[in-house]
N, C-alpha and C positions, 0 to 999 in steps of 0.2 A: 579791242580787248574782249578776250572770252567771259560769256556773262555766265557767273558760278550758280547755277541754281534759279537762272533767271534774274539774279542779283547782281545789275552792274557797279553799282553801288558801295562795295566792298571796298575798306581803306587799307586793311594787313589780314594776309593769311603766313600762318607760319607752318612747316612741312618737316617733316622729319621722313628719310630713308631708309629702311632696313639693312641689311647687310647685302643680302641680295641683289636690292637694286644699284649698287654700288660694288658689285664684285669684279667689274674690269673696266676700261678705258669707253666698250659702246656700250654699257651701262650708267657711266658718267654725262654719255652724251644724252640720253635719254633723262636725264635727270636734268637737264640744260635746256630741253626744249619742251619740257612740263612746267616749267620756272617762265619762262617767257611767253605761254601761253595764258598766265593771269601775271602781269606788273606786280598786284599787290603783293606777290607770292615773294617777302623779304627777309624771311628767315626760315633759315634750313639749320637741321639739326642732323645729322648724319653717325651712321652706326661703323663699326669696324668692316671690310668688304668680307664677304660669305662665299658661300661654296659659289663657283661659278658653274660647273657639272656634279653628277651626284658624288663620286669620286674623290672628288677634291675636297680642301679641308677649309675649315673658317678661321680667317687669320686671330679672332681672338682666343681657340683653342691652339693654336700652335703656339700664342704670347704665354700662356696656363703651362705648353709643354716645357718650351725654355726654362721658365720661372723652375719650374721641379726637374729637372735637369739639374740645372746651378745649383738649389739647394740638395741635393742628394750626390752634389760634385763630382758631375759626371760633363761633359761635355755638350753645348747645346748650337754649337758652329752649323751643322748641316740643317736642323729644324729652324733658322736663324736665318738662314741662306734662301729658306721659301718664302718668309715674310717678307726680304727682300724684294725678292722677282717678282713678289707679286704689285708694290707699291712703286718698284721701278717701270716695270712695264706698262700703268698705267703715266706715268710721268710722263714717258717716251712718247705712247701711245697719243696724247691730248698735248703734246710739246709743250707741257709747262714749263715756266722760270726758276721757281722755288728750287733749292739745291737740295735733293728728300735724298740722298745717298748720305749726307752729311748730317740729318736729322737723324737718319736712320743708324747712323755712326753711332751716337748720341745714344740712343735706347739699347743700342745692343752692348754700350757700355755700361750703362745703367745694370743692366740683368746682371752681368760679370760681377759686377760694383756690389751685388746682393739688394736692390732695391726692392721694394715691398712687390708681393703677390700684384695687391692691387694700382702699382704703378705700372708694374709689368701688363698688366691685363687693357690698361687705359688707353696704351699706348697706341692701339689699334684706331682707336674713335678719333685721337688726337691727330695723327697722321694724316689720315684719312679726308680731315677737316682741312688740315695744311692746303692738300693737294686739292681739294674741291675749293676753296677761298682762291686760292691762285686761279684754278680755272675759272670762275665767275668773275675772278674783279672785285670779291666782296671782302668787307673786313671779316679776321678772325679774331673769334675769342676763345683766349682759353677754358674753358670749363671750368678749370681750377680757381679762377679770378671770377665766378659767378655762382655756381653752386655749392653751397655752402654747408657742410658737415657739423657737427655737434662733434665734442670731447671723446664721448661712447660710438661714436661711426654710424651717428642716424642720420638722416638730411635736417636741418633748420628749416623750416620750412618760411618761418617770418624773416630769417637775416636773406634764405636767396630770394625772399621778394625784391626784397629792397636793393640788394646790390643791383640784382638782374636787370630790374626796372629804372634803375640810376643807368646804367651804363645802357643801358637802350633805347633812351630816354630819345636820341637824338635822329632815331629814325632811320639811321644808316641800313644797307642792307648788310647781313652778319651772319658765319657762319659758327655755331654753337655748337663741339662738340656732345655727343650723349655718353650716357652711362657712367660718367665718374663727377667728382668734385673734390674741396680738399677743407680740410678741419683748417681751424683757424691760424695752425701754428704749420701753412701748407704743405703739411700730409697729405696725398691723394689717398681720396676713399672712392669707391665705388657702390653702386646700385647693384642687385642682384641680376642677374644673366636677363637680357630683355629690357634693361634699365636703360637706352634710347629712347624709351616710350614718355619715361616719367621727366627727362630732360626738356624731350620736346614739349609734355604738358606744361611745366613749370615755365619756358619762352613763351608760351601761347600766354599764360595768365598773365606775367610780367609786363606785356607789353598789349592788354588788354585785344587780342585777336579775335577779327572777326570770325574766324574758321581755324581750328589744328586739324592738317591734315597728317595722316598717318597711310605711307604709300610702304607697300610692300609689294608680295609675289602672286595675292590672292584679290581678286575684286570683290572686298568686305565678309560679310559675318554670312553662314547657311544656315539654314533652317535645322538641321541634323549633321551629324558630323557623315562624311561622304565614306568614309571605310565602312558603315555600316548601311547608309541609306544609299541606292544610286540618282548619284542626279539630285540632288537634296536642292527644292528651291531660293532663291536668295533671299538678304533678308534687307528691304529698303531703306527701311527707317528705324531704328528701335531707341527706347529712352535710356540714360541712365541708370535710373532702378532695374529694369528686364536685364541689362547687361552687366550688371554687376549678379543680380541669378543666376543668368549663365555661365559668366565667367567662374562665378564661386564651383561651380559643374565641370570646369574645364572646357568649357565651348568659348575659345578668345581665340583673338589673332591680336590682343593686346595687352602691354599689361597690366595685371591686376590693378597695379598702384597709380598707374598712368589718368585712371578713370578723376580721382580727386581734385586736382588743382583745377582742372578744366569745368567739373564740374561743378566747385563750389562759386568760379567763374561764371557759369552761363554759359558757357563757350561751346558752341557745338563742334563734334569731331568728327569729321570724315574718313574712312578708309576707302584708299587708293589703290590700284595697281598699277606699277610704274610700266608692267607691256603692256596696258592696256587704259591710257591715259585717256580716252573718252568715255569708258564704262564710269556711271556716277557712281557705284561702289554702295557703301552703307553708311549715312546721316544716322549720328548720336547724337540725340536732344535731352537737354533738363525735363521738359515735358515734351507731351506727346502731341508730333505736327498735325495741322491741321485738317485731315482728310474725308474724304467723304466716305469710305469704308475703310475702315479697319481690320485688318485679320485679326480671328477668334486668339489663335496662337502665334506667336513672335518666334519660338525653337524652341527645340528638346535638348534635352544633352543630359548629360549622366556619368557616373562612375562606380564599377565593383570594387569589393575587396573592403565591406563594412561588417559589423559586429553590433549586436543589440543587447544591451546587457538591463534584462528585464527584474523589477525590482516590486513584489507584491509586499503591503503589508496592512492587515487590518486596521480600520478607520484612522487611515491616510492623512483623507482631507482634514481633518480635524487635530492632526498634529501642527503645530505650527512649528515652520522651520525643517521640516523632512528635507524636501528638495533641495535646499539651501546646503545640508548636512551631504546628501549623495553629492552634488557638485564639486562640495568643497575638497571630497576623497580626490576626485577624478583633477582638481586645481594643483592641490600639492603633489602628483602624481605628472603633472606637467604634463594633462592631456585636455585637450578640449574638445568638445561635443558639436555633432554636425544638427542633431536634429533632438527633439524630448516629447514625442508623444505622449498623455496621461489619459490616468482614468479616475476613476473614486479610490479608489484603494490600490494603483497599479500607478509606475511611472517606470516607460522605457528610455535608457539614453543611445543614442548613435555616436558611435564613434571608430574611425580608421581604423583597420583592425590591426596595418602594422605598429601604429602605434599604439593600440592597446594591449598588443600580444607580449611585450617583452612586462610590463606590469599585472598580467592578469590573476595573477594569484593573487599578488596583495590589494588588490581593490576590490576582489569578490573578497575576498577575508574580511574588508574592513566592512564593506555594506553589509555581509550578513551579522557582524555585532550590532549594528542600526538595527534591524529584522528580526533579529534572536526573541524564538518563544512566538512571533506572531505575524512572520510571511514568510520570503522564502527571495532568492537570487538565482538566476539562470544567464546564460549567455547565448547567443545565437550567432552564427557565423553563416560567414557566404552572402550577406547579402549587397543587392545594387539598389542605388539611390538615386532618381529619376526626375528630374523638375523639366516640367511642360511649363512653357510662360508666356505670357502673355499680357498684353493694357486689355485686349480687346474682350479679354475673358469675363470682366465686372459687367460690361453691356450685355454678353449672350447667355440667354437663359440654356441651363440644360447641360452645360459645359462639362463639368466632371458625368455626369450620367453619360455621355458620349465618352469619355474615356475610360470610366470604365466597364460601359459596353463593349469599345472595341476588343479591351482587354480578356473580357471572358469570353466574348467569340476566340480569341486565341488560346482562350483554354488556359492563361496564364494567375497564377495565386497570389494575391494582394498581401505582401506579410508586413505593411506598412501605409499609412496613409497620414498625409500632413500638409496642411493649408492655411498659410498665413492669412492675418484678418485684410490684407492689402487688397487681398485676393487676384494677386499676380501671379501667383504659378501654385499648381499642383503637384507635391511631391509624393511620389510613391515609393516603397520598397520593397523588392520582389528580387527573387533566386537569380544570386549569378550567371546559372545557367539560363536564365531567361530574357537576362539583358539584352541583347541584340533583338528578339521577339518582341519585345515591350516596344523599341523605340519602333520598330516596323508597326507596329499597331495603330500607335496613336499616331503616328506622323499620318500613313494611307487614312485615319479617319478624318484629320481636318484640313491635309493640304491633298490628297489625291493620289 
């Protein structure tokens, strides 16, 4: 048995595939000989199959095209006919038993029948699972019969403990579609696009896993996103807190919501790549592993296209309730704030600027009746918001003084600065056009 980490030890790891690594028959196959390379590896959670070349399309955008097709009653035979080929050929291809043209009879009746969006969309994960269960030998389970939806189309989050955890109770190995579930009165709902991630969490906590592995087309998390940085170093180990910073950043290959269940489990989560099943990838811990040196920063990551909407008013602090009053515009306004720098008589809010733009009038209008006779409202536009993060930053003295250092050797202008008391990451906010400069700065100052 492959010893995971050193750990032979291990009694279940549970693994969920991407779309990717599931996009043809020698992608099946590879996903067969990752499984038998650790025993414990007895649940798989698998996604609808992906682009196989760049070209090509993801079977559960074409389930999306059918779906609006039908409803706009128009015809959806030929876009119908690709989803086909593509789940036959792997049948053919891996000479499975299961009869998937009769299945697929099935769904493509369903869309005609007018079945929901999100039945239509599920259908991809669900197939998909068919045809992987028959290849292994493993039991399937419906999704539908394990993850469990609320009345409003949230997940339950306590009823699919329990079913999940009943029904797996008995150790079998099992293949668990992702992405969808179904309300009590078995409606299929789904998870938002990427919702294989939160599937797989929810089996890993269920059935108490020593490891959720999460294999995809990338060997773990970078240091900086690579369109901007070349070569951006990897990232080995990072905790749940740093990775929920970055991902809030848009630096993930997971998703957002996936991070929860596993973590309020303990459960650490590995990311995989399924062509390159020897690379360890990147270890996500509750806390931080045990190492002898620590790097200073964990990644950068960032995003343009923010708005500061700066709000002066004399002796501020000594009103009680101001902040509370600016909030509550921006609450009934159905916008919420990414960041609120203050001062004594000054408090700036950050917020999206597309979704501040279509409200912009009326929440400066209403702030400056808050102000009226004794400050004043302003807006600022264009700007990018940048978190550097890091565990290792609380041990090293000196840490933001090095960024920004680096930053004014680049000559670039601080039009924001903001540091939680965790003292995990430093965020800054500087000129759209400076974006790509900044992460060049700080990344060459601490990784090289």
């Amino acid at each position: 048995m492959e010893k995971y980490g050193g750990n032979p030890l291990l009694e279940c790891i549970v693994t969920k595939f991407g779309g990717s690594s599931l996009a043809s028959d020698e992608q099946f196959k590879k996903v067969r000989s990752i499984l038998e390379l650790e025993p414990t590896r007895r649940y798989l959670v698998p996604s609808a199959p992906g682009k196989r070349f760049r070209e090509d399309e993801k079977v559960t955008d074409l389930l999306y095209l059918c779906h609006t097709l039908k409803s706009d009653g128009k015809p959806f035979t030929d876009e119908f006919a690709k989803i086909r080929e593509r789940y036959e050929s792997i049948a053919r291809g891996l000479r499975l038993k299961v009869d998937i043209s009769a299945k697929l009879d099935e769904v493509e009746e369903g869309i005609a029948s007018g079945k929901s969006r999100a039945w239509c969309a599920s259908r991809g994960e669900y197939l998909c699972g068919l045809l992987m269960a028959d290849y292994l030998g493993w039991r399937f389970l419906d999704a539908a019969d394990g993850i469990v939806f609320d009345d409003e189309g949230h997940l339950d989050d306590e009823a699919t403990q329990q079913k999940l955890s009943a029904i797996l109770a008995d150790g079998l190995s099992t293949v668990v579609p992702g992405f969808y579930g179904a309300r009590k009165n078995g409606e299929v709902c789904t998870f938002s696009r990427g919702g294989s991630d939160i599937t797989g969490a929810l089996v890993a906590r269920a059935v108490n896993a020593d490891v959720y592995e999460n294999w995809t087309d990338v060997s773990g998390f970078l240091m900086a996103d690579p369109r901007i940085i070349d070569g951006p170093a990897e990232i080995s180990s990072i905790t749940y807190k740093e990775l929920r910073e970055l991902s809030h950043m848009g630096a993930s290959v997971l998703h957002e919501d996936a991070m929860f269940p596993v973590h309020r489990a303990g459960i650490p989560t590995n990311i995989r790549n399924t062509n390159k099943p020897y690379h360890p990838g990147t270890m996500i811990s509750k806390n931080a592993p045990n190492e002898v040196t620590v790097p200073t920063i964990t990644g950068i990551a960032g995003h343009k296209g923010y708005s500061v909407i700066s709000v002066e008013k004399n002796m501020m602090n000594s009103e009680v309730g101001f902040g509370r009053k600016v909030l509550s515009i921006l609450e009934e306004e159905g916008i919420s704030f990414e960041h609120m720098p203050t001062g004594i008589d000054s408090m700036c809010v950050v917020v999206q600027s597309s979704v501040f733009e279509p409200h912009r009038s009326q929440i400066i209008s209403r702030i400056e009746k808050l102000v009226e006779g004794s400050g004043s409202v302003s807006v600022s536009d264009n700007l990018s918001i940048i978190a550097t993060v890091g565990r290792g930053m609380v041990h090293n003295c000196g840490t933001a003084a090095r960024l920004f250092g680096a930053m004014s050797r680049a000559r670039i202008n601080v039009r924001m600065i903001d540091q939680g008391s965790s003292e995990l990451s430093i965020i800054v906010g500087v000129n759209d056009s400076d974006f790509e400069a900044t992460i060049h700065a700080i990344y060459h100052e601490f990784v090289g």
